[in-house]
C-alpha angles and dihedrals in degrees: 000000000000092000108045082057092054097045091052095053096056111083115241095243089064088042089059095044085045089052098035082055093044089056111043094040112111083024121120115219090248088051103046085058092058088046088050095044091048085043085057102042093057094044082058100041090056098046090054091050091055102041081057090043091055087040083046089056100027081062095040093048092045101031094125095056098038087057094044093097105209095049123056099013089135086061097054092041085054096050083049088063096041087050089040089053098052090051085060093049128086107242130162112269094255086063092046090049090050080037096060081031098068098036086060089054094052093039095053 
């Protein structure tokens, strides 16, 4: 419990300096540029994986009125563009395999 109200009294701003130190000390510059830009290509690549999976549910609840041709039209043209957008992206290779993954199965 000591800690949690520790951890309450100091102001986010310090708490962020006090982390950011924690976790860069014994790092080398050059290597706390590999661990950032790790840091940013699985955040990415998370980020990719859950934006397919919504798109994944959102087709598979509303599958009846997305293949009706003269409603809705204005949402799957939407999700095309969505899907359009993300090819031109530059995504890790996981989120371009579920990628390819879920255009197949709205495709089939």
């Amino acid at each position: 419990t000591s800690n949690i109200s520790i951890m309450t009294e100091i102001n986010t701003d310090e708490m962020k300096t006090m982390l950011k130190e924690i976790t860069a000390a014994g790092r080398s510059p050059d290597e706390e540029k590999k661990f950032q830009k790790d840091r940013q290509n699985h955040l990415s690549t998370q980020v990719g994986l859950l934006i397919i999976d919504i798109l994944d549910v959102f087709s598979l609840d509303f599958h009846t009125e997305l293949s009706l041709f003269d409603q809705k039209i204005t949402v799957m043209s939407r999700l095309v563009e969505v899907l359009c957008l993300m090819l031109r992206l530059e995504y890790p290779l996981p989120v371009v395999h579920h990628l390819y993954a879920f255009i197949r199965s709205i495709i089939y």
